[in-house]
LODO-722427 format. One line per field, with one value per residue (C-alpha): residue in three letters; x, y, z. Coordinates in Angstrom, 2 decimals, padded with zeros to 5 digits. Each point is the difference from the previous one (the first is absolute). Last residue first. Layout:
N
r	[ALA,...]
x	[X,...]
y	[Y,...]
z	[Z,...]
//
This chain:
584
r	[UNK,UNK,UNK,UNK,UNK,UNK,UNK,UNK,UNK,UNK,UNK,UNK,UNK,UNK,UNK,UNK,UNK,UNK,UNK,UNK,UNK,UNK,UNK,UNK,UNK,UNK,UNK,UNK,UNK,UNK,UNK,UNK,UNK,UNK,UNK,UNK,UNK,UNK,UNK,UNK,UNK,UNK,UNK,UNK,UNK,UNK,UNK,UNK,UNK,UNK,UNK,UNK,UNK,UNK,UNK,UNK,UNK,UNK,UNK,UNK,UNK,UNK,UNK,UNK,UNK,UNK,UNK,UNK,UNK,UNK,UNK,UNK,UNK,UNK,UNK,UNK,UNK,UNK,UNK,UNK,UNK,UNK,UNK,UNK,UNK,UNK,UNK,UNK,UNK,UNK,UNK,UNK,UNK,UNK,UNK,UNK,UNK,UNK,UNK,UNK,UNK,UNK,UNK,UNK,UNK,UNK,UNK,UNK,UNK,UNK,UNK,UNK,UNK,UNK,UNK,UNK,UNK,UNK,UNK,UNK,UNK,UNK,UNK,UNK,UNK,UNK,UNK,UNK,UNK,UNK,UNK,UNK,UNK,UNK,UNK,UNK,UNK,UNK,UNK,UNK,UNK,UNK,UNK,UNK,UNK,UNK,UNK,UNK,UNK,UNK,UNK,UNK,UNK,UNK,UNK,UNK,UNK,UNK,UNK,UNK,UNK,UNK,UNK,UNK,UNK,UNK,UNK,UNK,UNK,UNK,UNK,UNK,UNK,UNK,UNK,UNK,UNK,UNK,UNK,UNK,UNK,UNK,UNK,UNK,UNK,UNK,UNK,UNK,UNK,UNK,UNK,UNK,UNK,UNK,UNK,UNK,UNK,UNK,UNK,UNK,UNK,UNK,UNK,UNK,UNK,UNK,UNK,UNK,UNK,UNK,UNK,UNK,UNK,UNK,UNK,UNK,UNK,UNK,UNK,UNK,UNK,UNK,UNK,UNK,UNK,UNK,UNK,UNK,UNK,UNK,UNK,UNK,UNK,UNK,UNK,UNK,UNK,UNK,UNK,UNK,UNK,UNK,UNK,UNK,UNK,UNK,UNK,UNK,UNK,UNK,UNK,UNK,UNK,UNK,UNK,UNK,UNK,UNK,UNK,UNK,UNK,UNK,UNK,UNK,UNK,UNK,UNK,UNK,UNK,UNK,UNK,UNK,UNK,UNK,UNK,UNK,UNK,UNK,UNK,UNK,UNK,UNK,UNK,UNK,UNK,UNK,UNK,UNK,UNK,UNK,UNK,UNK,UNK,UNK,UNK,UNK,UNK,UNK,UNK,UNK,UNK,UNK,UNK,UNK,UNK,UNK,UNK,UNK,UNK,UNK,UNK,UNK,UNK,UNK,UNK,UNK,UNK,UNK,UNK,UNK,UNK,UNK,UNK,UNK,UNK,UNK,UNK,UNK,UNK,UNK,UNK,UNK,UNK,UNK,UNK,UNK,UNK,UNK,UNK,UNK,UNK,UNK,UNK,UNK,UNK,UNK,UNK,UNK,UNK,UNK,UNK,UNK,UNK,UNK,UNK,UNK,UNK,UNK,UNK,UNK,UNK,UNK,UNK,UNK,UNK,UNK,UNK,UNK,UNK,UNK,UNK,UNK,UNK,UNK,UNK,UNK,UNK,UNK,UNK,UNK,UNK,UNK,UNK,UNK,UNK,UNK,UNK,UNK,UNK,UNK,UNK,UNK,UNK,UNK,UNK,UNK,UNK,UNK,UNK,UNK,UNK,UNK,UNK,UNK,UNK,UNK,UNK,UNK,UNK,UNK,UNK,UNK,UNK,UNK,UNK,UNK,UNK,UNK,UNK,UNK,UNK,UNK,UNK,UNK,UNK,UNK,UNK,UNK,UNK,UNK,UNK,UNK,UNK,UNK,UNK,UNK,UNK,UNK,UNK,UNK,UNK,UNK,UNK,UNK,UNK,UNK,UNK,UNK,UNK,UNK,UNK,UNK,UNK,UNK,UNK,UNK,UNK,UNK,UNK,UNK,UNK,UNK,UNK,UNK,UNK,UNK,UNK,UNK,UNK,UNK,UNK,UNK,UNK,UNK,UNK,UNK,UNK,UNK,UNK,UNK,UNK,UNK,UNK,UNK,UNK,UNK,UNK,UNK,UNK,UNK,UNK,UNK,UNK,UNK,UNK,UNK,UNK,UNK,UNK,UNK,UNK,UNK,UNK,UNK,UNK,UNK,UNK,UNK,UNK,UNK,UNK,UNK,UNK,UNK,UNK,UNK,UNK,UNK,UNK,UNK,UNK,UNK,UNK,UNK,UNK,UNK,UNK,UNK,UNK,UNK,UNK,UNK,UNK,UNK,UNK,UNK,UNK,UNK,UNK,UNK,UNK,UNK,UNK,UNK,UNK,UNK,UNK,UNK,UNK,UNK,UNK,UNK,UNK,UNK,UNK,UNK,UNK,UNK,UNK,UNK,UNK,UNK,UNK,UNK,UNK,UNK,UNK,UNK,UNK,UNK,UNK,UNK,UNK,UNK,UNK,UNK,UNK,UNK,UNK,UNK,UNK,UNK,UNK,UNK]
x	[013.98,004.54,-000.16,-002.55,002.45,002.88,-002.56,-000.99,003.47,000.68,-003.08,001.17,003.59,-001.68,-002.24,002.23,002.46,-002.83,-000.21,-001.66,-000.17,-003.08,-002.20,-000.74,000.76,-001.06,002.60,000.70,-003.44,-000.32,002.68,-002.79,001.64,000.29,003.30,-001.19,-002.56,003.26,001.19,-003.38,-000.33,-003.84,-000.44,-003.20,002.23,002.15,-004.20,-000.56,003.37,-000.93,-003.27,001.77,001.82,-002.77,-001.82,002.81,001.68,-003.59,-000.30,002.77,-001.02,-002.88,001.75,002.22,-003.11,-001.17,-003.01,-002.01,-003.24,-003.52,-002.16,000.12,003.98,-000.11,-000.74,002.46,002.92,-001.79,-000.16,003.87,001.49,-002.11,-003.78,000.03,002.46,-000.77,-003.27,000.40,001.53,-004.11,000.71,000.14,001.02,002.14,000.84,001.21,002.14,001.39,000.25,002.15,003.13,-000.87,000.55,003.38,000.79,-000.10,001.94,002.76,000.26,-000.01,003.08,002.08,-000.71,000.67,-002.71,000.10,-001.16,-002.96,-000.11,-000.46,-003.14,-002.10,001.62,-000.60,-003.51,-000.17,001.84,-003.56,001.60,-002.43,-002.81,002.22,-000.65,002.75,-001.83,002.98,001.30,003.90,-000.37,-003.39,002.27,003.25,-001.95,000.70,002.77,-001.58,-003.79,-001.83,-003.05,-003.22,000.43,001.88,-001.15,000.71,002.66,002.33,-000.07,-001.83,000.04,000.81,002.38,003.43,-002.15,-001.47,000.02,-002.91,-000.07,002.02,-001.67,-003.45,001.13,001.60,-003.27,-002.70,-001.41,-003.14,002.41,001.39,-002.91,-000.96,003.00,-000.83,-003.59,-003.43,-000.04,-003.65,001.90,002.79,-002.66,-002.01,002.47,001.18,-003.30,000.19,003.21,-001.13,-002.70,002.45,002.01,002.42,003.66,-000.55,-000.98,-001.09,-002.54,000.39,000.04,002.99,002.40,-000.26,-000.60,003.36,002.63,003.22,-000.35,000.94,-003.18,-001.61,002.58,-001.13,-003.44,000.06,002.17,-002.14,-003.03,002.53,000.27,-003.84,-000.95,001.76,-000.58,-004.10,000.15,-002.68,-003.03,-001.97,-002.62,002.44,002.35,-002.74,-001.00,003.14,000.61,-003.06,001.16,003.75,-002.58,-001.58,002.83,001.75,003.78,000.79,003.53,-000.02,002.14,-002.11,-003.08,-001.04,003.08,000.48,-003.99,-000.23,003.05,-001.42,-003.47,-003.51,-003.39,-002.70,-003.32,-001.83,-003.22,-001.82,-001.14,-003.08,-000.90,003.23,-001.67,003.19,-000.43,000.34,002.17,002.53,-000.27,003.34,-000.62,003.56,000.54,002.62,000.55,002.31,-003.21,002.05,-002.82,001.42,-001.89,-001.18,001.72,-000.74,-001.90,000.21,-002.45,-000.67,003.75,-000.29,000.80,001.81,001.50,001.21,001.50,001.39,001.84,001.61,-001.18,-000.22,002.53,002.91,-000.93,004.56,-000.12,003.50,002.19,001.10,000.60,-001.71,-002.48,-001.54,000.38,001.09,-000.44,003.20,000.84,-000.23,-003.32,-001.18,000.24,-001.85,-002.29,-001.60,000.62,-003.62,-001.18,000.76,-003.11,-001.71,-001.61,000.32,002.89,002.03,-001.50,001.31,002.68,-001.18,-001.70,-004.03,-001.65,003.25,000.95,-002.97,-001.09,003.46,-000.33,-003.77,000.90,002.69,-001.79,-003.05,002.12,002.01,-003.43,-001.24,002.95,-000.02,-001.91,-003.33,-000.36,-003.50,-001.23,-002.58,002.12,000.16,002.09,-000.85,003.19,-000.47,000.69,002.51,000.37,003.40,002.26,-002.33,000.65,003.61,-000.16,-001.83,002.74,001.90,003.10,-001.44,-003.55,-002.02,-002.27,-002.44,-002.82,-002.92,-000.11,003.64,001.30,002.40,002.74,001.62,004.01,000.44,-003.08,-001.34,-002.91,-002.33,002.07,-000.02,-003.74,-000.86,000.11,-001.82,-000.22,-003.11,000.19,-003.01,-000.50,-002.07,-002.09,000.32,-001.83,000.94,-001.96,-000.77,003.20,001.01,-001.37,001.18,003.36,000.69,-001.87,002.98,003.01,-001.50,-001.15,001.39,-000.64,-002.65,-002.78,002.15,000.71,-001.66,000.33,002.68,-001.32,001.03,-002.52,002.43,-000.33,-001.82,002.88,-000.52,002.08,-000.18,000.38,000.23,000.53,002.76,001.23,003.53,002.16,000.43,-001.71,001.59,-001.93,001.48,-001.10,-003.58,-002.88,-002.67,000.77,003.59,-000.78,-002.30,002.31,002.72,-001.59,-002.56,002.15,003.87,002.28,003.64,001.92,002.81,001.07,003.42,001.99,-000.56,-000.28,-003.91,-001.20,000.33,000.51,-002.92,-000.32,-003.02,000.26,-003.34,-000.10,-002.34,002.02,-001.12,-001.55,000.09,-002.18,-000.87,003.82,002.11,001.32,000.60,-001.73,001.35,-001.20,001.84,-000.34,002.08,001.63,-000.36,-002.72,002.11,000.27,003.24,001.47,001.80,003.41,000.10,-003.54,-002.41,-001.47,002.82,002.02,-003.58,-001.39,003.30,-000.07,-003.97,000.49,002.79,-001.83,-003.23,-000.14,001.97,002.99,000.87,-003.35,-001.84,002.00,-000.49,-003.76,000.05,-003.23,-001.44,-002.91,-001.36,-001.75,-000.08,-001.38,003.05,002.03,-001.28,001.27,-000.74,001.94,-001.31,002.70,-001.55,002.34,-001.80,-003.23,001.96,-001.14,002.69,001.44,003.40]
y	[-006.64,-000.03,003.89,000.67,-001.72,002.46,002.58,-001.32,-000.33,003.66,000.90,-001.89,001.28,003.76,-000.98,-001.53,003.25,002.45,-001.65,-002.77,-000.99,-002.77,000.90,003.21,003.51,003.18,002.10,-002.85,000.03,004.08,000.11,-000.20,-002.37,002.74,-001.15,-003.71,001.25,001.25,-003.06,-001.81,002.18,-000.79,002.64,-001.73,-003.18,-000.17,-001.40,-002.04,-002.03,-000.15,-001.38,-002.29,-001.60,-000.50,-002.19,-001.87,-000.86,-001.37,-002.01,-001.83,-000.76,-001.56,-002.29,-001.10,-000.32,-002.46,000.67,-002.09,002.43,-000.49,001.04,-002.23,-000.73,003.65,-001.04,-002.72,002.59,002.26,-002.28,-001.33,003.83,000.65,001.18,000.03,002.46,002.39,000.33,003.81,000.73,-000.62,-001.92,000.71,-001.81,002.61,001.41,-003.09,-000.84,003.36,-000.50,-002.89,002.25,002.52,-002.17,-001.60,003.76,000.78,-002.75,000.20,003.82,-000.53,-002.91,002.54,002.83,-001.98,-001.27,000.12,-002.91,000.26,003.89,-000.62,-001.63,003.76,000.93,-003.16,000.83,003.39,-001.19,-002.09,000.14,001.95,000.78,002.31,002.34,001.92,-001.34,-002.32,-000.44,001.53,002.88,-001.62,-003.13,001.93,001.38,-003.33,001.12,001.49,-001.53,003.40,-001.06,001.91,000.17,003.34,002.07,-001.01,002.81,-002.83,-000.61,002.55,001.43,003.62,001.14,000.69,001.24,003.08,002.61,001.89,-000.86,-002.57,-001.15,000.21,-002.13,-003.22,000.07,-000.24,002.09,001.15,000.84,002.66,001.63,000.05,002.31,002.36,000.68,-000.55,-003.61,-001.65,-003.29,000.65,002.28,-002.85,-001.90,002.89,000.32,-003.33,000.84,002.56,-001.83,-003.26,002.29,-002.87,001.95,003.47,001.61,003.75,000.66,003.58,-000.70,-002.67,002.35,002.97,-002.17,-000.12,-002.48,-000.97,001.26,-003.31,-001.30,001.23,-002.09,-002.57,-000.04,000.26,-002.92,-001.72,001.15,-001.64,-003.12,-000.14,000.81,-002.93,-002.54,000.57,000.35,002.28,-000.17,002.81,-002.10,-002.62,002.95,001.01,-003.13,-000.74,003.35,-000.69,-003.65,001.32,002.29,-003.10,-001.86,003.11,000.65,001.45,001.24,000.74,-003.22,-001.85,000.12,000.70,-001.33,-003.12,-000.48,000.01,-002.63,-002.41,-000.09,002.12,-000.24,002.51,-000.92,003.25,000.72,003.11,001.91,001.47,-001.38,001.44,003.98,001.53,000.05,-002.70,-002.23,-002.43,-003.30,-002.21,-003.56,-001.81,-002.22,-002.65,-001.28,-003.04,-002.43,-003.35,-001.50,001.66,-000.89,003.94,001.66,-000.09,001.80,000.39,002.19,002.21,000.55,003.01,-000.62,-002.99,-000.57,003.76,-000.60,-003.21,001.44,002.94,003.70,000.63,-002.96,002.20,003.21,000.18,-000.32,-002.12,000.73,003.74,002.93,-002.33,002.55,000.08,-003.68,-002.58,-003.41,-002.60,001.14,-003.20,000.99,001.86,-003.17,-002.44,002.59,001.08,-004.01,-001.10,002.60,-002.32,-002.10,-000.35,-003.45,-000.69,001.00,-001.36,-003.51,-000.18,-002.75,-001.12,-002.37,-001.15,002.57,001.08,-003.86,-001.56,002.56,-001.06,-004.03,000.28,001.78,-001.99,-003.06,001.37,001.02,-003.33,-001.92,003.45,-001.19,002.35,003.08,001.80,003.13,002.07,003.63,002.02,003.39,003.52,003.26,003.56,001.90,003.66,003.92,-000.03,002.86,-000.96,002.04,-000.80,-003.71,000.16,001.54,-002.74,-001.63,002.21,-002.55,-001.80,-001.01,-002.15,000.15,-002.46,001.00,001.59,-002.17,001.14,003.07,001.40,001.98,003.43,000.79,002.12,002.44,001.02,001.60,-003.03,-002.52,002.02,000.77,-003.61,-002.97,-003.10,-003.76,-002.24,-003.61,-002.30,-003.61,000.28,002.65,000.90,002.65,003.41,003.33,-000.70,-001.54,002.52,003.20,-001.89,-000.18,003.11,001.55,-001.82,001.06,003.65,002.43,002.29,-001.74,-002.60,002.42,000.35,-003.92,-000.83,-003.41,-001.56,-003.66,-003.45,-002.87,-003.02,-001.48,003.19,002.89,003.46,002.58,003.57,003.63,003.27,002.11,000.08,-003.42,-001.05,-002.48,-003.70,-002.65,-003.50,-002.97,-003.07,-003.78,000.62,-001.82,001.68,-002.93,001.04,003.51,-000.68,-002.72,002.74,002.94,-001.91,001.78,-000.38,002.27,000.27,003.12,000.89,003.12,-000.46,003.94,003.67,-000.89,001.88,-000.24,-003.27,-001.98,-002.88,-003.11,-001.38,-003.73,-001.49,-001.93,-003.16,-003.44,-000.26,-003.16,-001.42,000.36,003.60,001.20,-002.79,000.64,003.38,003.50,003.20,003.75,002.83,003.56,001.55,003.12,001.05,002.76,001.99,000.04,-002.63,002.02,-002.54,-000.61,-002.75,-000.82,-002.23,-002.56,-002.72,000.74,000.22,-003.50,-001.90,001.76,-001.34,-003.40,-001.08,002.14,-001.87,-002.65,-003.08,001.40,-002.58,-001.00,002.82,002.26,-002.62,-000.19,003.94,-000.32,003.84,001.35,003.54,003.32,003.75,002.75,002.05,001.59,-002.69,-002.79,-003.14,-003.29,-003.11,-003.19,-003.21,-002.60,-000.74,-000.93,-004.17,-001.29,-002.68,-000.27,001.41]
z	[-011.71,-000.06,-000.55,002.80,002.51,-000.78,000.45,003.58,000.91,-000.67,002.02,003.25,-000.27,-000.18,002.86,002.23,-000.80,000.65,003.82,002.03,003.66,000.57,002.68,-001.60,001.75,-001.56,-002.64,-002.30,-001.09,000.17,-002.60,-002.74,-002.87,-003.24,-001.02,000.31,-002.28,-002.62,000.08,-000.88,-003.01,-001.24,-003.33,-001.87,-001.89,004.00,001.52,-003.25,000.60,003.38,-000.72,-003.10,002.70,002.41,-002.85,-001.07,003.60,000.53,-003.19,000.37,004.12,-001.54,-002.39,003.04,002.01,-002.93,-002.44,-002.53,000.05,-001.06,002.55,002.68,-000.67,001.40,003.40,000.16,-001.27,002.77,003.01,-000.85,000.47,003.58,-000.49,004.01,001.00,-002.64,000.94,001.75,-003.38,-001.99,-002.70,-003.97,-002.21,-000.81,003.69,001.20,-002.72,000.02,004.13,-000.64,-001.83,002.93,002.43,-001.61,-000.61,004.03,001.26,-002.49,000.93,003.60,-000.45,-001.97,001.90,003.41,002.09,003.85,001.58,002.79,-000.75,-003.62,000.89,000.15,-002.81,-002.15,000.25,-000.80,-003.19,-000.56,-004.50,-001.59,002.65,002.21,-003.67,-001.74,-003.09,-001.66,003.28,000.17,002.42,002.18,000.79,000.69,003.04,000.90,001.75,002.89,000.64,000.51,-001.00,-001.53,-003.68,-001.56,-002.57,-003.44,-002.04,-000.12,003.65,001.81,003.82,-000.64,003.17,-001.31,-003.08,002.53,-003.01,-001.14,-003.94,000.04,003.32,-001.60,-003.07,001.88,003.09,-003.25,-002.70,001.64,002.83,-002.74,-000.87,003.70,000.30,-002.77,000.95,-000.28,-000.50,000.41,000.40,002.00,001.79,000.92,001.72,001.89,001.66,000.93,001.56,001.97,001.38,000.74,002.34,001.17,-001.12,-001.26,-003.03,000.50,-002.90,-001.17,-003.98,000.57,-001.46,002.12,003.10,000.06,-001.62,001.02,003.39,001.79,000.87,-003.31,-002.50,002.69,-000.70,-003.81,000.35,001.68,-002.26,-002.83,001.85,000.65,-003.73,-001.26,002.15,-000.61,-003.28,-000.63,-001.02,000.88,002.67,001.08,001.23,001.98,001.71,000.34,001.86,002.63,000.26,001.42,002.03,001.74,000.55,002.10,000.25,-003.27,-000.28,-003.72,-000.95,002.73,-001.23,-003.17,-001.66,002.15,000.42,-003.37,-000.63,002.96,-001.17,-000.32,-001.82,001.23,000.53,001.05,002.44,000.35,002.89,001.46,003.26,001.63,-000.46,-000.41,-003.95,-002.70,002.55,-001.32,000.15,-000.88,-001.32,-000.96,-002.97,000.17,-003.80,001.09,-000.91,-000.52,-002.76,-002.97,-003.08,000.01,002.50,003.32,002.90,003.49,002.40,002.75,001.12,002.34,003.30,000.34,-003.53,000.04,003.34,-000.77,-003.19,001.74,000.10,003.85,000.55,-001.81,002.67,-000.58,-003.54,-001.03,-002.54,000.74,-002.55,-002.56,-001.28,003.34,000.52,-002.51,001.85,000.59,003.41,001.17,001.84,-002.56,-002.34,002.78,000.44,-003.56,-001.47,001.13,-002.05,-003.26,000.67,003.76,-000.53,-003.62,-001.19,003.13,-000.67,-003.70,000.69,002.76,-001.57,000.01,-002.86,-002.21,000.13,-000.20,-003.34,-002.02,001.10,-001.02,-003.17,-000.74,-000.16,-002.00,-002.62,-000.23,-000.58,-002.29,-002.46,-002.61,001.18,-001.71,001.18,-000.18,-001.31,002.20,-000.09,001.77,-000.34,001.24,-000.75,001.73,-000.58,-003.13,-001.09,-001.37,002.59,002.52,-001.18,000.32,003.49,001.02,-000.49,001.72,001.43,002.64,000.74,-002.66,002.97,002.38,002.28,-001.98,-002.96,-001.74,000.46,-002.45,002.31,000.02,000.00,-002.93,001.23,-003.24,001.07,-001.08,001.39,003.60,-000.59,-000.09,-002.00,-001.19,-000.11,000.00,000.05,-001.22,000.18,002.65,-001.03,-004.02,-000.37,-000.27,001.38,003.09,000.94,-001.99,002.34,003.25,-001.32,-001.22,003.73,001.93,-001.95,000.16,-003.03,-002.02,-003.28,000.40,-001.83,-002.77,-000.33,-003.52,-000.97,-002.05,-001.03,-000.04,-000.32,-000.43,003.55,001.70,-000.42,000.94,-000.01,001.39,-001.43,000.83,-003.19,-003.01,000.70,000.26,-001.92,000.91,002.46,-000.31,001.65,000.57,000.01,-000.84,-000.19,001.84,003.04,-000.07,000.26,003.08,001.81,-000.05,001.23,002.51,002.85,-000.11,-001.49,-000.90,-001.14,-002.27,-001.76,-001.45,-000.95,000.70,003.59,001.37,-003.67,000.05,-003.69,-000.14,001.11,002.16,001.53,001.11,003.15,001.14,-000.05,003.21,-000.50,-003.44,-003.25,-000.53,-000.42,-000.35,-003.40,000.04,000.03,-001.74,000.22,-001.80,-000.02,-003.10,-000.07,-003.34,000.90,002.56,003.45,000.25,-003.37,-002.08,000.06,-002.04,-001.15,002.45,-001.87,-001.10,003.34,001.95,-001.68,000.76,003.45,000.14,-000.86,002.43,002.97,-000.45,-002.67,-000.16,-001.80,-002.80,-001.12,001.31,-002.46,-002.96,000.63,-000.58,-002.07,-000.75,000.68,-000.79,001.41,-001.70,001.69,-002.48,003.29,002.58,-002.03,001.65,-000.33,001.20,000.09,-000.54,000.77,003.79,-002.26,000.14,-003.70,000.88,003.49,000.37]
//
């Protein structure tokens, strides 16, 4: 790595004794990268063995890598912490001006300990860091956080604010850290973690510079990197009508979760598919810092004060493929507008917004068939496209008055122990599920280090499967070599939807730029390292992948994929898989 490179700096903050400190992890960056290969070496060393996810030794961790703030779309930070929603690895990506802000302070990681007696938020200006009083932000919307510290906190520009809502502050295990207005730390509770902490916001901004080896070579690869996200193909999609464009083709192959995945198709499918939400409501794009794609599709909905039509008020509201999966079509939405109406809400508490639509789906069906009465859900009668209901539901899952919404606070996996309905609780390892109904590579979300469609594109090799039908052997192979790369990808770290251009030779030139002697082979080493010592982190906290495959929801063999599959494809498929962890 380059010499007197701020990426070694590690911050640590002490929320328990106020106390702040850096320490030089050059050997961690050094051998890992940064990102995902610095932060589980920082969350094994951090994060006591079996430590309690919502309490003070839990650690929330934030690592950037080599690339970030110096090539295009190299633009994600990597967050590590345990989840409270899984018991085990909590991992999430995010964009924004996250990772270009904390390498600009100086940083290479952050690593937030203990938990603070009041309401709290951090702020970090290069190497002014301070805890600042968040009383007055407790209790209060995503949206209103933000405009108070942008107020509040300089730093524009360079600056990236993150904070929670009432779902991280209520303990919801499934709620998100937002980051600017349209971007999340989404799966796995961290913002869950930082309720737990009183942690309100992290308000984080920087003015420092990079100094490269060979700026000739830079400049080369930058041009080549920025042509071919700008003038390809290869990001088109992102751009123009961004993951939404995938709603119809996968409802049409049967391939979308519908009603809690009784069906896989929505039959009103063009009233809440990609074009229609690009035609009439897309109002603007945005991107990433460093990112010059612009996949963030933003849609303008106006909504009417009172009946008199000139009083209204207008709303930006950020949607894509997976929202519009599970707060559309897995509760039976059939309208664009009202799909917005519940994003809009779930964006306002902080939830995850996969999460909480598989377990209102559940909720939904444990109602259709008697399961549940209105009794339990505090006189609310859930049924399939009433988006006013189940806005009202939203909020009681975080107000909870009750037993039941208790238990959706703790995820799909807890409520139906409590309730019953397993056959039907869409999670894999305690994660609720993604939005595709790909047959066999349901194997994908099982043995992924985060239970996330993101770790190894499993969805993916579902929907080809039908062209040539894998065997467990040959899907297994598939998967781990993605997820082996991914590691790499996720430490330096790039943005996924990339991953076709920053191919294995881009990223051993792009790291000669700042100070590294690397070959794919050497890359692929440190892959198989990092995603081994996630799963090896994952069984350390409790993770028994034999008895998840115990706990597979039947309702996935139950409705029709295009690909036939059974328990035993997914038994052979996991006993590969742990064969294969043994030779990483």
């Amino acid at each position: 790595m380059l010499k007197k490179d701020p990426i070694k700096n590690v911050l640590y903050v002490d929320l328990t004794k106020r106390d702040m400190w850096i320490e030089d992890k050059s050997e961690l960056f050094e051998k890992y990268l940064g990102g995902a290969g610095v932060a589980i070496n920082l969350l094994e060393k951090e994060c006591p063995i079996q430590a309690d996810a919502l309490g003070p030794d839990n650690p929330a961790i934030f690592a950037v890598g080599q690339l970030n703030a110096l090539y295009p779309l190299a633009s994600k930070t990597v967050a590590m912490f345990k989840s409270p929603l899984t018991g085990n690895l909590g991992e999430s990506h995010c964009g924004g001006r996250s990772s270009i802000a904390i390498r600009m302070a100086g940083y290479g990681a952050i690593v937030i300990k203990g938990t603070s007696e009041t309401p709290v938020y951090l702020s970090i200006h290069d190497d002014k860091v301070k805890l600042r009083d968040a009383s007055t932000l407790w209790g209060l919307q995503n949206d209103t956080v933000g405009r108070v510290l942008r107020e509040q906190e300089a730093g524009a520009g360079t600056r990236s604010i993150m904070r929670i809502g009432r779902a991280g502050e209520e303990m919801v295990s499934y709620s998100t850290l937002t980051v600017e207005t349209y971007r999340h730390f989404g799966r796995l509770g961290l913002g869950t973690v930082f309720g737990s902490k009183k942690l309100k916001a992290l308000v984080i901004s920087g003015k420092q510079g990079l100094k490269l080896q060979n700026w000739k070579l830079y400049k080369k690869l930058y041009d080549e990197l920025f042509e071919s996200a700008t003038t390809s193909g290869l990001m088109k999609k992102y751009h123009d009508i961004g993951t939404p464009i995938n709603v119809k083709p996968l409802s049409d192959k049967k391939l979308l979760p519908t009603k809690n995945l009784q069906q896989g198709y929505l039959d009103e499918i063009e009233e809440i598919s990609g074009e229609t939400f690009a035609k009439n409501f897309l109002g603007r794009r945005m991107s990433c810092a460093h990112c010059p794609v612009s996949c963030v599709h933003l849609a303008t909905l106006k909504e009417a004060y009172t009946e008199d039509p000139y009083f209204h008020k207008t709303k930006n509201i950020g949607y894509d493929y997976e929202l519009i999966f599970s707060l559309g079509s897995m509760l039976g939405i059939t309208s664009a507008k009202q799909v917005l109406q519940i994003i809009d809400e779930v964006e306002a508490l902080g939830f995850d917004a996969m999460s909480v639509g598989v377990v209102l789906s559940w909720a939904t069906e444990m109602m259709e068939k008697g399961l549940i009465t209105t009794k339990e859900t505090n006189g609310l009668k859930l049924q399939w496209n009433d988006s006013k209901t189940y806005i009202k539901a939203l909020r009681l899952i975080v107000n909870q008055p009750n037993d039941f919404f208790k238990a959706l606070a703790r995820g799909v996996i807890y409520a139906a122990s409590k309730y019953g309905g397993k056959n039907f609780a869409l999670a894999f390892g305690k994660n609720e599920m993604p939005g595709y109904h790909t047959g066999p590579a349901y194997v994908g979300y099982l043995i992924g280090a985060r239970h996330s469609h993101l770790d190894n594109g499993g969805y993916a090799l579902g929907q080809k499967a039908s062209e040539k039908q894998l065997t467990p052997k040959q899907l297994v192979e598939k998967l781990v070599t993605e997820e082996v790369w991914r590691q790499i990808m996720s430490s330096l770290v790039i943005c996924f939807f990339a991953r076709g251009i920053y191919k294995p030779e881009m990223v051993v030139d792009t790291l000669r730029t700042v100070g590294y002697d690397l070959t794919p082979e050497d890359l692929n080493k440190i892959g198989k390292e990092i995603l081994k010592k996630k799963h090896e982190f994952k069984i350390r906290e409790g993770f028994n992948i034999d008895r998840e495959v115990k706990e597979i929801p039947q309702r996935i063999f139950e409705t029709p994929a295009p690909v036939p599959f059974d328990i035993n494809f997914i038994k052979e498929s996991v006993e590969t898989f742990k064969n294969k962890l043994k030779e990483l």
